[in-house]
C-alpha positions, 0 to 999 in steps of 0.5 A: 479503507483498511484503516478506517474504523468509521466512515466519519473518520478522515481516510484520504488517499492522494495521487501517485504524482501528488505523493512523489512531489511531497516525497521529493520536497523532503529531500528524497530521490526515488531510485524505482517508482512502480505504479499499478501493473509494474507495481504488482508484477514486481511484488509477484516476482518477490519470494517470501519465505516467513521466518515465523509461523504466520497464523501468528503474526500480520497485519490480521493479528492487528486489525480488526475484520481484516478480511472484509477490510482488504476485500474493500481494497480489492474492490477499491483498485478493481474500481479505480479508486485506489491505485498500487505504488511500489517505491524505493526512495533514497535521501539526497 
């Protein structure tokens, strides 16, 4: 996973269902839950446009081997080990 370093640190995912229960056990109400083709259809339809040059900034300024690292998500969701969540969750 990206945010590991090493493969000896603790780098754990949880279920969709297991992260929905913990989020409505402290007090939040999802208002959208997308889960995998939802989830990536809804992020393809979203229009970015920076607001700074981004060469400059991202998730590639701060990680290290960021290439490599994102491949192994990709490879991680292509093989099932890994799914896509887009939430938005309101506090009740």
């Amino acid at each position: 996973m990206p945010w590991a370093d090493r493969p000896e640190e603790e780098s754990f995912v949880v279920s969709a269902d297991e992260l929905r229960s913990i989020f409505e056990a402290a007090g939040f109400e999802p208002i959208a839950w997308n889960e995998q083709q939802e989830a990536l259809s809804e992020i393809a339809q979203r229009r970015f446009a920076p607001t700074v040059d981004p060469a400059q900034v991202g998730l590639g300024q701060l990680m290290p081997e960021f290439e490599a690292r994102m491949g192994n998500v990709g490879r991680n969701i292509g093989e099932g080990r890994l799914g896509l969540l887009l939430a938005v969750l309101r506090a009740v």
